[in-house]
Structure formats: structure tokens, C-alpha cells
C-alpha positions as CSV (number, residue, x, y, z in Angstrom):
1,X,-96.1,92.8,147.8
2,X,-97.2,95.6,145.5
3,X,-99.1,94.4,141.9
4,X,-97.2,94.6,138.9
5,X,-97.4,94.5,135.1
6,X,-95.4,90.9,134.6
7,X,-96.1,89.8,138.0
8,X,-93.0,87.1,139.2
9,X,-93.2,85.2,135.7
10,X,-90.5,86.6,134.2
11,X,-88.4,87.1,137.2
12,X,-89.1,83.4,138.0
13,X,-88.5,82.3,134.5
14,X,-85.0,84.3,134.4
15,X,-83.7,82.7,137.9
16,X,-84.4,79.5,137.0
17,X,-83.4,79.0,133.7
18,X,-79.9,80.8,134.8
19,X,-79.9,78.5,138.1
20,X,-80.1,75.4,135.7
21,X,-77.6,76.2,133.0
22,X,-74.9,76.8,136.1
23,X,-76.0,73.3,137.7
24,X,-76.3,71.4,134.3
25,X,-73.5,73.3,132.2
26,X,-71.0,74.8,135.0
27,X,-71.2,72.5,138.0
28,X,-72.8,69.3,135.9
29,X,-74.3,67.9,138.9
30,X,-77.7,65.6,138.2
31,X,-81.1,66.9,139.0
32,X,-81.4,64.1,141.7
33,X,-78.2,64.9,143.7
34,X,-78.5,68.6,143.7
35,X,-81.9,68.3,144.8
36,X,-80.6,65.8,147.9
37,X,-77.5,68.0,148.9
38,X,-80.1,71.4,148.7
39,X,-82.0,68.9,151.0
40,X,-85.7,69.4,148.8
41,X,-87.4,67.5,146.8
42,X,-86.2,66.3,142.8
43,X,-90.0,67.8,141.7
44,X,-89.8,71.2,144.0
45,X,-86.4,71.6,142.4
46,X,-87.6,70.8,138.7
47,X,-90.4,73.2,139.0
48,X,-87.7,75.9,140.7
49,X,-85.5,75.8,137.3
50,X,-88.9,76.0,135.2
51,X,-90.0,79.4,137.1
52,X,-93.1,78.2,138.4
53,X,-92.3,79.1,142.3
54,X,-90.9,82.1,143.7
55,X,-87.3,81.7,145.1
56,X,-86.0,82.6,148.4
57,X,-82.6,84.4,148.7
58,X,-80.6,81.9,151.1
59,X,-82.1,79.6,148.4
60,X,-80.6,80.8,145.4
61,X,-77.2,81.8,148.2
62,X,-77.1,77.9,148.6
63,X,-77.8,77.2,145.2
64,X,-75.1,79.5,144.0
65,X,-72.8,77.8,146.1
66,X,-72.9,74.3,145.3
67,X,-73.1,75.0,141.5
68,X,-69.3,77.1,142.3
69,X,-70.8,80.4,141.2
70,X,-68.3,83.0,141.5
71,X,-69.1,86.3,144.0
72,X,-70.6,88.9,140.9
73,X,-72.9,86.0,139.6
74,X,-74.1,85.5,143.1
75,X,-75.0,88.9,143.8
76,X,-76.6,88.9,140.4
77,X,-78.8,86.0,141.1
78,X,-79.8,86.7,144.6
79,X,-81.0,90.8,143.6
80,X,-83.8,88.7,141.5
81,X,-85.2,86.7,144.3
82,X,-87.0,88.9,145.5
83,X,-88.7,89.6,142.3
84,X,-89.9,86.1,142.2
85,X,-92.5,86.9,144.8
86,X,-94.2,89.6,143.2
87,X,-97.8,90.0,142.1
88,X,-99.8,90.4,138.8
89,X,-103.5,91.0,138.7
90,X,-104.1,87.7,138.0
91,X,-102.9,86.7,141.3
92,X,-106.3,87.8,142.8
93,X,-108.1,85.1,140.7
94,X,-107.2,81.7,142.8
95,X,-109.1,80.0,140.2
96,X,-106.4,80.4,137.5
97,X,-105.1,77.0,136.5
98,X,-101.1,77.2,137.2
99,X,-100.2,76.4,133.9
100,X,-102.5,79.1,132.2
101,X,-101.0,81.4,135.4
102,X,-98.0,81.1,133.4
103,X,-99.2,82.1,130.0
104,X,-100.9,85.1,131.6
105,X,-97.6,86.0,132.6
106,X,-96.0,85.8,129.4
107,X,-98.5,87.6,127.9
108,X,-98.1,90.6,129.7
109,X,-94.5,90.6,129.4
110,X,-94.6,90.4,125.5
111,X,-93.4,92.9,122.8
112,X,-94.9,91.1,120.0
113,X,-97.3,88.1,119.5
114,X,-98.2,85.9,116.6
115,X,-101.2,83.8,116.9
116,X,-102.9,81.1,114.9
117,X,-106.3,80.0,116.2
118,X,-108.0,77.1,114.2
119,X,-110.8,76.4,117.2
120,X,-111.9,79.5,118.9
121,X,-111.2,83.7,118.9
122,X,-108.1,84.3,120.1
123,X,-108.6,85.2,124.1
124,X,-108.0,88.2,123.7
125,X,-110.3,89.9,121.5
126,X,-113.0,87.9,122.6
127,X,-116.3,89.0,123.8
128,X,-117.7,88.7,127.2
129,X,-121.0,86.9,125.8
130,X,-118.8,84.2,123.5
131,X,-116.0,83.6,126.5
132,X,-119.2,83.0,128.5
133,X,-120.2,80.4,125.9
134,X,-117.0,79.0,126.2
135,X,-116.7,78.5,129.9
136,X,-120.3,77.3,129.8
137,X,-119.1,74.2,127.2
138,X,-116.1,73.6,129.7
139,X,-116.4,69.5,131.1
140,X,-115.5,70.0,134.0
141,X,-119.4,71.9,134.5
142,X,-118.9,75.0,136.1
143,X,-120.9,77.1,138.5
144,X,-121.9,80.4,137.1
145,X,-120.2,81.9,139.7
146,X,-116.6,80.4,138.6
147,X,-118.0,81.4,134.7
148,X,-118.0,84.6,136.2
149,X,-114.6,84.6,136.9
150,X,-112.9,83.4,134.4
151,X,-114.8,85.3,131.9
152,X,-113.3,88.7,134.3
153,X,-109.9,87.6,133.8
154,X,-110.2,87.0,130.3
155,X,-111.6,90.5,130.1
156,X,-109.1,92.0,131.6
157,X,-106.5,90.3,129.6
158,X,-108.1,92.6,126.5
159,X,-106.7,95.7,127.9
160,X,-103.3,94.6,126.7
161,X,-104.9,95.4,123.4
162,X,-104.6,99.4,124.0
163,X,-102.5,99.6,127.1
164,X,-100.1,102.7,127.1
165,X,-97.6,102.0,129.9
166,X,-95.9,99.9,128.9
167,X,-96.7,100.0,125.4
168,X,-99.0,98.0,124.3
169,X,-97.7,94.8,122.3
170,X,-98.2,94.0,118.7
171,X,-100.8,91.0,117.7
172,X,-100.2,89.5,114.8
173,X,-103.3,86.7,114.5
174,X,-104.5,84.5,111.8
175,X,-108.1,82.6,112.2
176,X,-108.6,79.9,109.9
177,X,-112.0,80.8,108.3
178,X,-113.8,77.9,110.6
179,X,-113.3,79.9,113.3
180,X,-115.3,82.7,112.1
181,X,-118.0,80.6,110.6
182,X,-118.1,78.0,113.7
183,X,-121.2,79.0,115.8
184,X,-120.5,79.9,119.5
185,X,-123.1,80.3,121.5
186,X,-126.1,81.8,119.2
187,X,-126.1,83.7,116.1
188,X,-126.6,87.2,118.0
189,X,-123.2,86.1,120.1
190,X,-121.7,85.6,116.7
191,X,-122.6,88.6,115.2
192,X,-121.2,90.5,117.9
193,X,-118.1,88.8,118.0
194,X,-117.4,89.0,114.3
195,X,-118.4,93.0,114.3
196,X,-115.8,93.2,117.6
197,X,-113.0,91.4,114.8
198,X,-113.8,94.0,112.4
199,X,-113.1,96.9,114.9
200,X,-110.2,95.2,116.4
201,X,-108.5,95.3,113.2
202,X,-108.8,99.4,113.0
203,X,-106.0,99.3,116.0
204,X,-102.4,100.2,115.1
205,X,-100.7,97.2,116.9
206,X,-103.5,94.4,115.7
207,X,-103.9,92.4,112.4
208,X,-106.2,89.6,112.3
209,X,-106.4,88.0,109.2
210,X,-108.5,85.1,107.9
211,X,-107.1,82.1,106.5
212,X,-109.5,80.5,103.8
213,X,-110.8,76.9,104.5
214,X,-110.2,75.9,100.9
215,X,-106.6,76.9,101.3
216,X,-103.9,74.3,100.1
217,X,-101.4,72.3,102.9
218,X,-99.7,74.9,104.8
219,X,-97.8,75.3,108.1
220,X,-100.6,75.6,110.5
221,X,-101.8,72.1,109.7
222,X,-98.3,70.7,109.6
223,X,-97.2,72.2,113.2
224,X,-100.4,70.5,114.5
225,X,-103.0,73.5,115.5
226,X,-103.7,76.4,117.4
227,X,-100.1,78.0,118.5
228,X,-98.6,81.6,119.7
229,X,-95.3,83.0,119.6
230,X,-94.3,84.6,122.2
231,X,-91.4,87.8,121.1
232,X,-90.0,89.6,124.2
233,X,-87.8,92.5,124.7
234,X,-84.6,91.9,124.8
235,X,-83.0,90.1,127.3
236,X,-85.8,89.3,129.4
237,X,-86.9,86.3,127.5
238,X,-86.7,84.2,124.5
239,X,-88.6,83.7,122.3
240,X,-91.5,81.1,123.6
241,X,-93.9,78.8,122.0
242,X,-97.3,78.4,123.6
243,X,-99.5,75.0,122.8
244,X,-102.5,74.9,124.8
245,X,-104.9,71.7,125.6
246,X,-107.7,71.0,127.4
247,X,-106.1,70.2,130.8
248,X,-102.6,71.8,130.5
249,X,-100.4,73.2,128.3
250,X,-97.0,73.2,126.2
251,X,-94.3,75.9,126.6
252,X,-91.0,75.9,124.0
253,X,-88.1,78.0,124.3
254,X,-85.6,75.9,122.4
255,X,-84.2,78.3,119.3
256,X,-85.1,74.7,117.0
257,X,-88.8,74.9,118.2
258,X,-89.0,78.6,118.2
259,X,-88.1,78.9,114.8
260,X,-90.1,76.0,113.6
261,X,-93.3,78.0,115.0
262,X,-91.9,81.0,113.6
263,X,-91.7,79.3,110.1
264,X,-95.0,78.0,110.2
265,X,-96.9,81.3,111.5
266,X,-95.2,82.9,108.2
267,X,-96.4,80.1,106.0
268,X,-99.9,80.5,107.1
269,X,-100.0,84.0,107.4
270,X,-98.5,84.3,103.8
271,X,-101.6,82.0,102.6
272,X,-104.2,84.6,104.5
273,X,-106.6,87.1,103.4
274,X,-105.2,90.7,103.8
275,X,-106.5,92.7,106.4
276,X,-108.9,94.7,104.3
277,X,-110.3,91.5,102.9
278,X,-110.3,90.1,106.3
279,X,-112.9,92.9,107.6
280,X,-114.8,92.8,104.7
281,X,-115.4,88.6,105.4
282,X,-115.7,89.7,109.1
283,X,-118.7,91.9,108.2
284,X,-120.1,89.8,105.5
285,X,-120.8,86.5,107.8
286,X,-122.2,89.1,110.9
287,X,-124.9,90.0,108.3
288,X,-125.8,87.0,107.9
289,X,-126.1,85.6,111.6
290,X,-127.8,88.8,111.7
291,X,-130.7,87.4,109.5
């Protein structure tokens, strides 16, 4: 199966979601029983409607069939089966936790993102010596050799900074200002990472701004943390709230959580330095780990 931008998330994510609303809103048969009469499992099924495994095409047939889907939504559904089964890049790294798989996904697939980081640099514009930091802090102790890895993917994920086909999307990111000041790693890491900000911010589609620590109560704080919203083009996905742990992760495509996010990125981005002042700070503190 030939590599592609968006991999099968999307595809999966589509299938599933439709697959769902036609057993839950058209045919209104329970989870349970749909998953006895397609003779599988309740959790294979669950995770089928949730586009985390690739569908087969007498699958989605059977599916279609005991949901009472009529012949043009049939032939619909089973021309994106196939889809399910293709491969991103990040298929190549086993290593990949499935629910951050996901995420990777998503990302690719994106038009627009707005991010709020109150821990670490967004993933993305982070450098290869402070993701290594990261991984090396990870409980779980791993070998260099997986370090390695993960710090590769989360290069690679950069490019979507300044990719051309398709365009690249636009990131909209706020850090609150203990991000910034927070060390990671040593103070020559730091540097670096606060001089690759600066430069970030010269790109057309990027704005990272800095959110002061001494700023009053604002949305960030009251939505509980770090969060991105996910904006795709349309049709292919709504919008999508991503809330990541330590071990796992939230995703929320409701239009009441999406817009809750929404309102709370705008709150705290409204409460942010500008981008010039942003830079400036971002060159100010490098100086000074420089010392």
C-alpha cells in the first residue's frame, strides 16, 4: 500500500463515524447486538466506529446491510474501505503509541491549528536536543535507541511547518511564559530552543505568542491545560479537540466541546503578548541562558 500524506486516519475516522450514526440514528440497534449479529466482538466494533482499524469491504457490505442502508449509501461507504488500509510515514515507526498514531494523523490532515501549551514547546517546533530531553525524562526509561526514534518522528512532524503539497497548515500557538522560562535539559538546549521560537515566528502560516505568567484568570486555566484544536477542510472532518496525558489521550468532536476549546483558545490568546513582543521575550531569555 503506497504512503500517503493522511495515512488511513481520516478515511477510518470518516467510515466509522458514518457507520455509527446509520446503526445508532437509522437502524437504532445497540452496540452489543450489532456487534453479536456482525459476529465480532462489542470492543473490535467500538474501536471500528472510532476509526482506529482499517475496514474491510464485505465488512462495511455487511454492515450496510443490517443497519438498512439503501444501494447509493452502500456504494458510498464501501469506495472508502479501501482507504482505511493506507499508510502514512509514521506507520514505519512501530513504536508510536496508537493513541498518539491518531493525533499524527490528524495533524497531517489539518488546515488550521490552535495550540495552547502550558508544560512543554509545542511538538512541532521543537528541537531535536530538547525533544531528546524530553524522551530522556519519559518514566517509562527508555533505551537511547527508542529516544532515537521518537525524537525522528517528532522531527519529521516539523516539516508540516513549510510543506508545499499540500499546503502547509496554519499554527496558531500560545505558550504560557513558564514554558519559555521552564529549563529543559541545560541552558545551551534552552537557548537554542528559544532562538528556534524566534525564527519560527518569521514563517507566514506560524504565530506563537507568549502568554504572561502574571496574567489574570483566563480560559486556558479554566479548560484545564495544554489543548489543540484541530480545523479541517471541509467535509473531511470536524472540528476536533486534542487533550493529551501521560499514558493516552482525549479526542472531542462534539460541536459543544469544540466550541468550548474554541472559546477558550480566543480568551487566552486575546490575553497574549503580540507576536513582535513575543520574539523580542523569545530573544531576551536566550540571552540570558546564554550567560
Amino acid at each position: 500500500m503506497p504512503e500517503t500524506i493522511t495515512g488511513s486516519t481520516v478515511p477510518r475516522r470518516q467510515l466509522g463515524r458514518e457507520l455509527r450514526r446509520l446503526r445508532e440514528e437509522e437502524a437504532r440497534i445497540p452496540q452489543v447486538e450489532a456487534a453479536k449479529a456482525l459476529d465480532c466482538s462489542v470492543t473490535k466494533l467500538w474501536r471500528l466506529e472510532r476509526g482506529e482499524l482499517p475496514i474491510r469491504t464485505p465488512d462495511v457490505k455487511a454492515m450496510c446491510e443490517l443497519y438498512g442502508a439503501d444501494e447509493k449509501t452502500t456504494e458510498a461507504l464501501t469506495a472508502i474501505a479501501p482507504h482505511t488500509k493506507a499508510k502514512g510515514w509514521w506507520h514505519d515507526y512501530a513504536e508510536i503509541p496508537s493513541w498518539f498514531e491518531l493525533y499524527i494523523g490528524l495533524e497531517q490532515a489539518a488546515s488550521s491549528l490552535r495550540e495552547y501549551h502550558t508544560d512543554l514547546v509545542s511538538g512541532v517546533l521543537q528541537t531535536r536536543e530538547y525533544a531528546t530531553a524530553i524522551f530522556q525524562r519519559h518514566p517509562a526509561q527508555l533505551a537511547d535507541e527508542e529516544v532515537e526514534r521518537r525524537v525522528a518522528v517528532r522531527m519529521r512532524r516539523a516539516r508540516l511547518l513549510t510543506r508545499l503539497d499540500p499546503p502547509a497548515a496554519n499554527f496558531d500557538i500560545v505558550l504560557d511564559e513558564s514554558v519559555v522560562r521552564r529549563t529543559v535539559g541545560n541552558a545551551g538546549v534552552m537557548a537554542t530552543q528559544l532562538r528556534r521560537l524566534a525564527e519560527a515566528n518569521e514563517l507566514p502560516n506560524v504565530s506563537i505568542r507568549v502568554l504572561p505568567i502574571n496574567t489574570e484568570l483566563h480560559g486556558g486555566a479554566l479548560a484545564g491545560g495544554s489543548f489543540t484544536v484541530l480545523d479541517f477542510p471541509a467535509r473531511h472532518e470536524p472540528t476536533t479537540v486534542y487533550v493529551e496525558g501521560l499514558t493516552g489521550a482525549l479526542y472531542l468532536d462534539k460541536p459543544t466541546e469544540a466550541e468550548g476549546y474554541a472559546w477558550a483558545f480566543s480568551d487566552v490568546r486575546a490575553a497574549a503578548l503580540d507576536i513582535a513582543a513575543s520574539k523580542d521575550l523569545f530573544w531576551s531569555i536566550a540571552r540570558e541562558y546564554e550567560r
